[in-house]
C-alpha positions as CSV (number, residue, x, y, z in Angstrom):
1,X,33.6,125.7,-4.6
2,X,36.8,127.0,-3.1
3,X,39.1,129.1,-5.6
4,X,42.5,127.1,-3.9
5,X,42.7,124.7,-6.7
6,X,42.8,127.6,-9.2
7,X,43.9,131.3,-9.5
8,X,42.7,133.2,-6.6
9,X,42.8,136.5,-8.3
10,X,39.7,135.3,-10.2
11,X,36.2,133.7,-9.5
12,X,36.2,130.4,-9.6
13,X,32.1,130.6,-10.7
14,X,31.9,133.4,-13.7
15,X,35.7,134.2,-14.0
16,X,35.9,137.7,-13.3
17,X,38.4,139.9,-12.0
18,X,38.2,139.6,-7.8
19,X,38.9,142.9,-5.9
20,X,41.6,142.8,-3.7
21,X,40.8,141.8,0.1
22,X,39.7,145.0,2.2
23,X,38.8,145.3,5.6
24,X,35.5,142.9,5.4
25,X,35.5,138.9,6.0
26,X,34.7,137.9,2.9
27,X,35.9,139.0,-1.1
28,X,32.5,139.6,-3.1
29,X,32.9,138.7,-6.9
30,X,31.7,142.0,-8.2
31,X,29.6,139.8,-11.6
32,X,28.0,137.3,-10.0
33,X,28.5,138.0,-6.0
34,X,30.7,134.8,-5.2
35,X,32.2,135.2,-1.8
36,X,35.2,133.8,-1.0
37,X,36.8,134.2,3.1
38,X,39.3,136.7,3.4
39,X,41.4,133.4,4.8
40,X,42.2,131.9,1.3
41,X,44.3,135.1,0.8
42,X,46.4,134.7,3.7
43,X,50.3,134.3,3.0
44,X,49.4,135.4,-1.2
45,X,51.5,138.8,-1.8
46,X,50.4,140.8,-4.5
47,X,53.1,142.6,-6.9
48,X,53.0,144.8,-9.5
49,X,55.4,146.7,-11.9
50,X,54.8,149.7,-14.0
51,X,56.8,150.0,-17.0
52,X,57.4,153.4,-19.2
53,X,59.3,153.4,-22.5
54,X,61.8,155.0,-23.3
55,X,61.6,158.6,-24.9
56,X,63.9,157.1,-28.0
57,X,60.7,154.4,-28.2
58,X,57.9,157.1,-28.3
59,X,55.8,157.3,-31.4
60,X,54.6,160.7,-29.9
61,X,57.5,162.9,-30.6
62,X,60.1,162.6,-33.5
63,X,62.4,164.2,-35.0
64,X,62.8,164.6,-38.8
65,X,66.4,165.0,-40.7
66,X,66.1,169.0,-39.8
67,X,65.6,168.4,-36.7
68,X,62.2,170.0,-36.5
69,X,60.5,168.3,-34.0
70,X,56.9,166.5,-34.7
71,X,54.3,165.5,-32.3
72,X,51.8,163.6,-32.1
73,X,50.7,160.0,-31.6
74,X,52.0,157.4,-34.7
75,X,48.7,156.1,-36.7
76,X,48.6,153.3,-39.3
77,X,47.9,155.9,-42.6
78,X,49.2,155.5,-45.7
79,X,50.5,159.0,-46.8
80,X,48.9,160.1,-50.5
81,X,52.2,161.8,-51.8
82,X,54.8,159.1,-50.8
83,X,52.8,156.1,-50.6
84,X,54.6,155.2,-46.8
85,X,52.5,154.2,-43.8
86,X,52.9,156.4,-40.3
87,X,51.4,160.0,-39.9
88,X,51.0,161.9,-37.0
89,X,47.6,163.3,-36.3
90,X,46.3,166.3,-34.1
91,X,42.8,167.3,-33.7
92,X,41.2,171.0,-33.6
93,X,37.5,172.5,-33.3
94,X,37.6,174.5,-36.3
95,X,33.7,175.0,-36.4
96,X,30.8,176.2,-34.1
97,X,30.8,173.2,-31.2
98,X,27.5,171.4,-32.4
99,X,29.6,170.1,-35.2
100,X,32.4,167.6,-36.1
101,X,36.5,168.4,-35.1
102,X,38.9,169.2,-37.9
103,X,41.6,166.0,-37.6
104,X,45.4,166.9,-39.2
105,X,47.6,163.9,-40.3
106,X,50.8,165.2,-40.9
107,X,53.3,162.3,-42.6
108,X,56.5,161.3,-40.4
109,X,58.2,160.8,-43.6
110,X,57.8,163.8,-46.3
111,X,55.8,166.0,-44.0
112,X,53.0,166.2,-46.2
113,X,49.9,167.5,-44.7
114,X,46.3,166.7,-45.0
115,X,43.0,167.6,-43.2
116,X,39.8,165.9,-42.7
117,X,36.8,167.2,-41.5
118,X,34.4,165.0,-39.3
């Protein structure tokens, strides 16, 4: 079964992921070994784009209205004092190393802090 009637970046037999061409004759599907001749690539360019956000879209690093800075990634926790969803969180080995990390949530809205050991 040839891969032209299809996408060519995946095997036409299991559907995985094909490595790019290298220097061999032939393009091994890494799953189920499917080999496909380097010559159905010919004249195919590959492309790709890497896109950062901007800092102003960052959920690591915000600034409150003191301008205090907070960091930290942005969870999904609702906050026990105002009842809003967002907290930042930080871990910390608090303890001997055989045992859990200390997490702190601090909330992005009243700055209310809580810990939680694991």
């Amino acid at each position: 079964m040839s891969c032209s009637g299809g996408d060519p970046n995946f095997c036409p037999e299991c559907g995985n992921v094909l490595p790019l061409p290298g220097k061999s004759n032939t393009v091994r599907c890494p799953r189920c070994s499917f080999c496909i001749p380097v010559t159905e690539f010919s004249g195919l360019e590959v492309c790709s784009t890497v896109v950062f956000n901007t800092v102003e879209q960052s959920p690591v690093a915000m600034e409150d209205d003191e301008g205090s800075e907070l960091k930290g990634p942005v969870i999904d926790r609702r906050c026990i004092r105002c009842n809003k969803e967002g907290m930042i969180y930080h871990t910390r080995q608090m303890r001997s190393a055989d045992e859990g990390q200390t997490v702190f949530f601090t909330c992005i809205h009243c700055r209310y802090q809580e810990k939680e050991d694991s």
